[in-house]
N, C-alpha and C positions, 0 to 999 in steps of 0.2 A: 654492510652499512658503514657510510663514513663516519667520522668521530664529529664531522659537521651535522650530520642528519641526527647523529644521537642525541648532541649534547637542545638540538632544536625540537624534538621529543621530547625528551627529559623537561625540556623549560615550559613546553605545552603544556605537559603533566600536572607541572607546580603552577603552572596560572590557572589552569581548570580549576584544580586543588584547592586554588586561593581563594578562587570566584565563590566556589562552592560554599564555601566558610562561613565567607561576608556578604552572601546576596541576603536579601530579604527572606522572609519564610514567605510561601503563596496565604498563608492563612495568617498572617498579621492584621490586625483590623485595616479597613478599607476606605472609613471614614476619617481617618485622620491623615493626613502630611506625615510621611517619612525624611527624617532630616539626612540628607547625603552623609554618608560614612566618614566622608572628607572634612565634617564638621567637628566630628568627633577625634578624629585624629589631629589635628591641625596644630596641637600643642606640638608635634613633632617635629616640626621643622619650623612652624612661623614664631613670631615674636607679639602678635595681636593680641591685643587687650581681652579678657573676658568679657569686658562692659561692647567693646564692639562686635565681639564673637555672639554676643547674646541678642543685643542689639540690629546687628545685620540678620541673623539666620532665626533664630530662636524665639524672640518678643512675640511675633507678628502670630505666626503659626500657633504657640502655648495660651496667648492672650484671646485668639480667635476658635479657636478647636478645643481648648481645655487640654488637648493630648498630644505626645506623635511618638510613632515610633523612633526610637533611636537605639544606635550601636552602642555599647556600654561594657567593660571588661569582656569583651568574647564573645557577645548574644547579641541579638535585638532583643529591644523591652520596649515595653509602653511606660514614659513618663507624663506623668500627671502633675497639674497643677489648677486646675478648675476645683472650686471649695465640694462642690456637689458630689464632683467625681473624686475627688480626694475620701470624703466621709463615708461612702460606698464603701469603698476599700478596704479602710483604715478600720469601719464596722462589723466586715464582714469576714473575720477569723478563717473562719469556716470552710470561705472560697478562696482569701486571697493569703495563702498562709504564708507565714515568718519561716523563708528558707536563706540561709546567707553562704557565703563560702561553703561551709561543710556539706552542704546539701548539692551549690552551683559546680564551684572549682574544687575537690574535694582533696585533690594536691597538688595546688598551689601555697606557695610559701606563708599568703595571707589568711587561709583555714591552717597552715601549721599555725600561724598566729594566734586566732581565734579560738579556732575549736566549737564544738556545740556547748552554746551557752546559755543564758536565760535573755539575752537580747536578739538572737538569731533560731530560736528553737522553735518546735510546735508540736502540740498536743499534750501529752501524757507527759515529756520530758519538760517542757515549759511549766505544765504545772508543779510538776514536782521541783524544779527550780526555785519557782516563785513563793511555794511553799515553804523552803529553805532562806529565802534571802529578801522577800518584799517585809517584814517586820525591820529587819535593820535598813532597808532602805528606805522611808518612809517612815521612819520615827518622827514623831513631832517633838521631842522632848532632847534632838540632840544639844552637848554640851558646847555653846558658843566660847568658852573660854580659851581653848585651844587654838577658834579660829581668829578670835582676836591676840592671841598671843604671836601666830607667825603675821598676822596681818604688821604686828607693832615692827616684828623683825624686818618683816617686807620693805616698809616705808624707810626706814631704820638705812636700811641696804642702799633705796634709793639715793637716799640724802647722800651717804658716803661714796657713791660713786658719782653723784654731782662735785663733790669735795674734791676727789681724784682726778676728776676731769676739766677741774678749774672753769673760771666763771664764763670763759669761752667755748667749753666742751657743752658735748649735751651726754646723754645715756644711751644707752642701746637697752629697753626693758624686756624685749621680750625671752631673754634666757633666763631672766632674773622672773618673770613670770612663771614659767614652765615650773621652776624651781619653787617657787612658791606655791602653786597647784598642786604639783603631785605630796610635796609636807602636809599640806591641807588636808587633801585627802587621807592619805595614810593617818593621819589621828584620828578623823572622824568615821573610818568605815572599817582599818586592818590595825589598829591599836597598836601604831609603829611609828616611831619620828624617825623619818627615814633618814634625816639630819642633811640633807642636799640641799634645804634653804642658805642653812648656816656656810656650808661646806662645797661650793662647786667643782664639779669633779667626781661627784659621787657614783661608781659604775651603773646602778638600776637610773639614773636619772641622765646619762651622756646615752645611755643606750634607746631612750625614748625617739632623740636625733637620727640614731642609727637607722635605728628600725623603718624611719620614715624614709629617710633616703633611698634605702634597700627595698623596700617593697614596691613604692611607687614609680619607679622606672616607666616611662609611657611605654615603651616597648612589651614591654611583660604583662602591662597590667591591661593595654589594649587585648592582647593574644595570648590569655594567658595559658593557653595549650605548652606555650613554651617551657612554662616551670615544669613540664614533666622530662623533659630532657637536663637536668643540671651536671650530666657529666660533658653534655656537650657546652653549657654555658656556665664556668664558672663563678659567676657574679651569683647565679643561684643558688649553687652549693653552696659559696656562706653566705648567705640569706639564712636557709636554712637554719644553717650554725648559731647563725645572730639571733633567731625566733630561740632556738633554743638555751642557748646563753639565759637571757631572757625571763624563761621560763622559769630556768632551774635558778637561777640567781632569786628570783622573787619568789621563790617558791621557798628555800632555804631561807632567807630574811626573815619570813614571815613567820614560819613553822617553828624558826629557832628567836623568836623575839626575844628580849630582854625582860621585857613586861610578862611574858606566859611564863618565865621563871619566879620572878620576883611577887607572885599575886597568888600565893597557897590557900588564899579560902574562895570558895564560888561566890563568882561575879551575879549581884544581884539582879536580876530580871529588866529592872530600866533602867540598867545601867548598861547592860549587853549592847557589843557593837556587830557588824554584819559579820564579822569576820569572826565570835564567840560562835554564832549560830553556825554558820559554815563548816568550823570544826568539828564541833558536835554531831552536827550530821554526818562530820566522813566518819568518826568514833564509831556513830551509832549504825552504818552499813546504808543510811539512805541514799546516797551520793559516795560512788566511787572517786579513788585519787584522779582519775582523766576529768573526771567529771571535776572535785573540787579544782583543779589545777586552770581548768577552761575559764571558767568563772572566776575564777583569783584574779584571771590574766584581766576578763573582760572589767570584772570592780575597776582596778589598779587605773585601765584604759581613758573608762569614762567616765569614772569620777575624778577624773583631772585635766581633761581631752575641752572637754565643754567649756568648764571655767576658764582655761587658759587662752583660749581664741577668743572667749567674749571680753575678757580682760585684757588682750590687745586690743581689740575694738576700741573698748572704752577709754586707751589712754589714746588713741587716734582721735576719736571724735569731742573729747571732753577736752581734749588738749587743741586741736582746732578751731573750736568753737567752744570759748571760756563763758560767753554767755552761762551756757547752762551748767557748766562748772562752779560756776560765782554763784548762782541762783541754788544749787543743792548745800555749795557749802553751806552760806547762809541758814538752811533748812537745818544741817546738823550743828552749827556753832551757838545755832538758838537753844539747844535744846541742854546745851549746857555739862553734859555728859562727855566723863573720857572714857567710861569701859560702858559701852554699850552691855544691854541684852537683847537677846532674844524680842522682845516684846518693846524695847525702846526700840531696834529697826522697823519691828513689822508696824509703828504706828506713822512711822513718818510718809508721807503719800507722796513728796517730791521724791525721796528716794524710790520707793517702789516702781512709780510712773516711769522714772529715769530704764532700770534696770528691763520694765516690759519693755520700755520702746527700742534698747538696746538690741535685746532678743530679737524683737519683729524686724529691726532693719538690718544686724548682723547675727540673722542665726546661724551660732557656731559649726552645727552639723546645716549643712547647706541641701546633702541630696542625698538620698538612700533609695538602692535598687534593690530589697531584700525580699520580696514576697512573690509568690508564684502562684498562677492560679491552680486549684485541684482539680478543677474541672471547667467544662465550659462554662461558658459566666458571661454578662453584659453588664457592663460596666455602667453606674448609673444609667442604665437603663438603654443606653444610645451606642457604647461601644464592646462588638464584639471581641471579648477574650478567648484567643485559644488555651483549651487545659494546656497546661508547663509553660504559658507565658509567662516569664517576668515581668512583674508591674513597679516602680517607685514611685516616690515623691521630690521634687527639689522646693524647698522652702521659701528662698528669695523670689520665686516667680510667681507665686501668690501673695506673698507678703510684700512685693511694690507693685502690683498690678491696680490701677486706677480704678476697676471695675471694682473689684473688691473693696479698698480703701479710699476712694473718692481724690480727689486731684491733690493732696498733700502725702499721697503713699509713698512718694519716692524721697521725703522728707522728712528728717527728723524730727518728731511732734510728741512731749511726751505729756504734754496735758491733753492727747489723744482718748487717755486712757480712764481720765477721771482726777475727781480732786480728791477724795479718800479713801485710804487704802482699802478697804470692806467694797468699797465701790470699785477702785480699780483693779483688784484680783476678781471680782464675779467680773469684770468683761474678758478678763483676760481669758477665763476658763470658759465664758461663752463664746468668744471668737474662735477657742482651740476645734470645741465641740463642734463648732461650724465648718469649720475647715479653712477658718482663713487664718490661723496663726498656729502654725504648725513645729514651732522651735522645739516641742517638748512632746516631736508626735502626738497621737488622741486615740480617747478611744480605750477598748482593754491592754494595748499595748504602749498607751505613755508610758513616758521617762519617769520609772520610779524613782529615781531621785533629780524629780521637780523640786522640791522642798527645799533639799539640802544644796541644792544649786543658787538659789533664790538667797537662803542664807547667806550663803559664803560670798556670793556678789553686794550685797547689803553691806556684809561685815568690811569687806577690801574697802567699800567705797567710801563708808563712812569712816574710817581710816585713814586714808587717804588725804580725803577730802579736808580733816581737821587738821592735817598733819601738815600738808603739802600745796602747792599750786605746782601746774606744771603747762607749759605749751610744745607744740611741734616746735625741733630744730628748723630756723629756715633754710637750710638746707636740703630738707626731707624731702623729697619730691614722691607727689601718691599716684601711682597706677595701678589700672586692674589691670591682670598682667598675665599671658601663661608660664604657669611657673617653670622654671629653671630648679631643678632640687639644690643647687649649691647658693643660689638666693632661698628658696625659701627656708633653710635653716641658717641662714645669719651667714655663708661661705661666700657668698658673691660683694658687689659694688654696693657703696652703702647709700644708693639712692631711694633704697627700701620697693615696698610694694604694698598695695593692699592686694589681696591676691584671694582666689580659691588655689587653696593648696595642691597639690597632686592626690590626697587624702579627701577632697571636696570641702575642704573646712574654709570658712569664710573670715580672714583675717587681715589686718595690718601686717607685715612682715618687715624687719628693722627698722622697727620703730625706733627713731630718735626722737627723745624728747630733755627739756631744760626744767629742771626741778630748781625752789625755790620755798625753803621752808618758809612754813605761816603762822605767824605768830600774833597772829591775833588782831589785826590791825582791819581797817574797814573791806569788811567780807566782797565788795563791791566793784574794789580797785582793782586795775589792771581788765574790765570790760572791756568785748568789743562787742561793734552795732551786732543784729539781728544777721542773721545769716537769710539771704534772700537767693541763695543758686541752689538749685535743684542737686547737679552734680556730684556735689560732696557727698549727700547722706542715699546715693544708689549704689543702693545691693542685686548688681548682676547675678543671677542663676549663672551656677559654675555647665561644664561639660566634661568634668575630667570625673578623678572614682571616688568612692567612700571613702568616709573617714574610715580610720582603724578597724575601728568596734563596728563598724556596720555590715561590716563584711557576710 
């Protein structure tokens, strides 16, 4: 045989191979549109918007069918975006179970990330999770002090890099956000001031960038067969290293805290944070270290993951459009209050409204492909599930769909939601239920720390808001955009992006913006008209992967 016939063998081989991989299953449902592979890959080489990526392939079919199949890290899945067929799903544990990484890719870099946790687990192990960690997640009695304390440093920060950057510069917020999130979090769920607010530079808080970088590669996370080879692709093997760094860096922080020295008598019962309880259980033999370590990892994730993408949003949209900026300050400058509580946020209903409508047109986590069927299933009734299909959701494609939300869904509206707060959290919890507002998942499996999300967005804002005025650098220029990993962490042109990240998270990325302390003068000034373009407040359904934690 010549070395011409073999090497044209060999290559027959690897295209059979390939085909094989990525054709269809013959038993994927039959009634929905399969979106070409091509669609899904496209980040790879094009430079296309996600709003036209959505817009040309994706609207028509999702808006019309409720479903289709699509390519997604290594599979065909069924995504879902019809409310009916969403609540199915989202209802039924039973059939459509919580499998993530651990279960899909079981070594890939992004399960060494993960792990089995309480947000990707199911049955016996989920409960026993939730048994350990839904009381500190869902406190209703957390201690707001804390969060207005980094929120004062937060603004504090801002002001001084307006200062540094003189009256011609603008800011780059969003590292100084990040850095603000994970502080935040660490007080209020792991009893640790991680001190990365204060301090940029701080290793567990540069490696958040890391990790992102690292994992999301389109290459890998299209195929991710390939992380089982890392001696042949070195970028993987530190990957690897970097989950594990990671690990052990916050796992040491934690275990060796300052405060779990300094605090010799037991911590009273409502005073307990998630992470008192979490201990106790590995003490007491309920949860092993793999087990406590998974879940450290996941807390750490998502209680700062969330807040930190909708907190770009907000300085994107709020700084765009001051209208509704002037109109909250107002709401809180009335109230006369510099150290909020608890119960001075939850009464203000402009705030609140602001913070729903935030969620419904940027939800932070955009898409999650985590559930598998156990068995054969029909899905709302109309679509055949094969047992071991993957099913998700992606959020923005219900949450600006017309049907759903009537002709202003692709527009920011936040007296959508009601004028009093009592009023506008029972919609917000009945549109969840429904399935048409989905930012906080539903069902037995929402976001147990809805709560403390809600809080900490309140507390920024109202913060903020007293403190500061801010707008878009004119400069900025917004596009939705396939990401580039060296733009999406702040490494590329600073013409910014609003973007779904390579992680599916739906954000502003280098955001500049022109800060302007406020001092008190008529809450009014510096208005602009009513915003009348559709444009600005659309939130495109991404096509790339999960966030972190959803793995």
């Amino acid at each position: 045989m010549s070395i011409l016939t073999y090497v044209a063998a060999v290559a027959l081989v690897l295209v059979l191979a390939l085909y094989n991989y990525v054709r269809i299953p013959g038993n994927m449902p039959k009634n929905i549109p399969s979106v070409p592979i091509y669609i899904s890959l496209i980040g790879l080489w094009s430079s296309m918007g996600q709003d036209e990526i959505y817009d040309r392939w994706l609207r028509r079919p999702l808006e019309k069918y409720g479903a289709v199949n699509m390519w997604f890290a290594g599979r065909w899945n069924v995504l879902v975006t019809r409310p009916d067929l969403l609540t199915d799903m989202m209802r039924n544990e039973d059939v459509y179970a919580k499998a993530g990484s651990q279960k899909k890719i079981p070594w890939s870099v992004i399960s060494s990330l993960v792990g089995d946790n309480i947000i990707n687990s199911h049955g016996d192990d989920w409960k026993l999770y939730t048994s350990v960690m839904k009381p500190g997640m869902q406190k209703t009695n957390f201690d707001s002090k804390p969060l207005l304390e980094k929120s004062r440093i937060f603004v504090s920060l801002l002001l001084k890099g307006q200062e540094e950057a003189g009256q011609s510069g603008s800011v780059l917020v969003n590292p100084l956000i990040q850095r603000f999130a994970i502080a935040a979090m660490g007080e209020s769920f792991l009893d640790i001031d991680f001190q990365c607010l204060e301090n940029p530079g701080m290793r567990i808080e540069v490696l958040q960038s890391i990790i992102k970088r690292t994992i999301f590669k389109p290459l890998f996370f299209n195929f991710p067969a390939l992380d089982r080879y890392p001696m042949i692709f070195p970028s993987r093997r530190r990957a690897f290293a970097i989950m594990k760094e990671f690990e052990d860096l916050l796992f040491n922080l934690v275990r060796n805290r300052p405060r779990k020295s300094l605090n010799k008598e037991p911590i009273d019962s409502k005073d307990e944070l998630l992470i008192h309880m979490m201990e106790r259980a590995l003490e007491q033999g309920k949860i092993d270290e793999t087990q406590f370590r998974a879940n450290l990892k996941i807390t750490f994730l998502t209680a700062h993951e969330n807040t930190q993408q909708l907190l770009n949003s907000t300085f994107w949209h709020l700084g765009k459009y001051r209208t509704i900026q002037d109109k909250l300050r107002a709401e809180v400058v009335a109230t006369g209050i510099a150290d909020p509580t608890s119960e001075t946020l939850n009464s203000l209903p402009y705030l609140t409204s602001v913070v729903c409508e935030l969620l419904r047109v940027y939800p932070p986590v955009s898409q999650l492909i985590n559930r598998v069927a156990l068995k054969d299933a029909r899905l709302g009734g109309v679509i055949e599930i094969p047992k071991g299909t993957f099913v998700g959701w992606n959020a923005p494609g219900v949450q600006s769909n017309e049907q759903v939300w009537g002709p202003t869904a692709r527009q920011f509206v936040p007296e959508r939601w009601g004028d009093k707060p009592d009023e506008i959290l029972a919609k917000f919890r009945r549109e969840t239920v429904r399935g048409n507002c989905i930012a906080f998942n539903s069902h037995t499996r929402k976001c147990l720390g809805q709560g403390y999300a809600l809080l900490e967005m309140k507390m920024v804002l109202f913060e903020l808001v007293r403190r500061v005025k801010w707008s878009i650098d004119p400069d900025y220029k917004l596009k939705l955009t396939s990401v580039s990993l060296s733009v999406e962490l702040g490494l590329g042109p600073p013409d910014s992006r609003l973007t779904f990240s390579q992680g599916g998270i739906l954000a502003p990325l280098n955001c500049r913006v022109n800060i302007q302390e406020f001092k008190g003068e008529d809450v009014t000034s510096g208005s602009q008209p009513p915003v009348t373009s559709n444009e600005p407040n659309r939130a495109a359904p991404p096509i790339s992967e999960p966030p972190v934690h959803a793995a």
